[in-house]
C-alpha positions in Angstrom: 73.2 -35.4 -91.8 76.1 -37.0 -90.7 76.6 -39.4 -93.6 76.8 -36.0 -96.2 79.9 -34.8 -94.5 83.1 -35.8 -97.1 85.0 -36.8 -94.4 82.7 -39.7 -93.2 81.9 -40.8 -97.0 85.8 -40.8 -97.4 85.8 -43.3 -94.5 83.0 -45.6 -95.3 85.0 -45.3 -98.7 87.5 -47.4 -97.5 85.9 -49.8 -95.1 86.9 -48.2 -91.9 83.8 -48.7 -89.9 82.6 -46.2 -87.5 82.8 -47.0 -83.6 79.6 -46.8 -82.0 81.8 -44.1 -79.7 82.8 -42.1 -83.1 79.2 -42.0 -84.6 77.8 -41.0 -81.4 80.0 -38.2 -80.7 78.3 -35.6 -83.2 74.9 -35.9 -81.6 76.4 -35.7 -78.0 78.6 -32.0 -78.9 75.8 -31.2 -80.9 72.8 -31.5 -78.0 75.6 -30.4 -75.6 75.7 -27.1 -77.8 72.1 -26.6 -77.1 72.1 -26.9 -73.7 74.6 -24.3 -73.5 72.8 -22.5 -75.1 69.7 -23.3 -72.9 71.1 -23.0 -69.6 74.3 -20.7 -69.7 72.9 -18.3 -73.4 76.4 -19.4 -75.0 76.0 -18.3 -78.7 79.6 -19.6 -79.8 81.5 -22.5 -80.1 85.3 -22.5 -81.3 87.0 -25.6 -82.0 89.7 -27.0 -84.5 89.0 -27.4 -88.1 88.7 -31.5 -87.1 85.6 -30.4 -85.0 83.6 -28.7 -88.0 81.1 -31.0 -88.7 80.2 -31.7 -85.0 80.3 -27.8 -84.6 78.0 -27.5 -87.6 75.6 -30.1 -86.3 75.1 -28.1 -82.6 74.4 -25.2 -84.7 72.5 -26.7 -87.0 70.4 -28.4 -83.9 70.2 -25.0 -81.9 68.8 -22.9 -84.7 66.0 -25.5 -85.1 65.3 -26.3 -81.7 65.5 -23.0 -80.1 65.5 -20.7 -82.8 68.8 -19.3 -81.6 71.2 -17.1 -82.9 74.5 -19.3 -82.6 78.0 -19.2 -84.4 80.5 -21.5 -85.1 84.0 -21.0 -85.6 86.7 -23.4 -86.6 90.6 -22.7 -87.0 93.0 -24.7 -88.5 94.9 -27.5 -86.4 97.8 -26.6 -84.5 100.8 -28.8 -85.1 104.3 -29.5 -84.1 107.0 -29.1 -85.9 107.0 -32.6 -87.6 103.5 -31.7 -88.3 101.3 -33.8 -85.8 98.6 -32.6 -84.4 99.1 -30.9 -81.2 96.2 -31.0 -78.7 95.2 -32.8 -75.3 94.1 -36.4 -76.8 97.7 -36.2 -78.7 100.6 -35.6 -75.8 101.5 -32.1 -77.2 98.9 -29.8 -75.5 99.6 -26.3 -75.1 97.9 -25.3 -71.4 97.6 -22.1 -70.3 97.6 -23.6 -66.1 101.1 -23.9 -65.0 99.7 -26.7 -62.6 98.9 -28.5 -66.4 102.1 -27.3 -68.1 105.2 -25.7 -66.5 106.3 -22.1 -67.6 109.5 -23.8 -68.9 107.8 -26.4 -71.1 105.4 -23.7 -72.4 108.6 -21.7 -73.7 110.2 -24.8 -75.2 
């Protein structure tokens, strides 16, 4: 499944080789979708638009396991203002904790 998503062909495309940590990473969100599912009857997951394809894959993966009901939801990526992505793996993260982010940072 993971080789029909565009963004993976585009990859392989151009000789940029998979990490064994990158090709993994599906299957891992995807099973741990279904054990949400399993032990805490979450039906949704909401992610950035970069997460589809692992959010389609829990779904996918819950619906045949289980035969659950489950939704995913993607939004478009937040950025900054130069227009790089803005999220905890890329220093930028917008925390709603003021012992993660200071009320003064959050406003700037």
């Amino acid at each position: 499944r993971m080789l029909s998503f565009e963004s993976v062909k585009q990859r392989l495309g151009r000789e940029q080789p998979l990490s064994f940590l990158e090709f993994n990473y599906m299957l891992l969100q995807a099973y741990d979708f279904l054990e949400l599912y399993r032990r805490e009857g979450v039906e949704l997951q909401l992610g950035g638009s970069d997460q589809w394809g692992n959010i389609v894959s829990g779904v996918e993966l819950t619906r045949r396991v289980e035969q659950g009901k489950v939704i995913g939801l993607t939004a478009p990526l937040l950025q900054t203002a130069d227009g790089r992505k803005m999220g905890k793996t890329a220093a930028g993260a917008v925390w709603l904790s003021p012992e993660k982010l200071s009320p003064f940072d959050y406003w700037q």
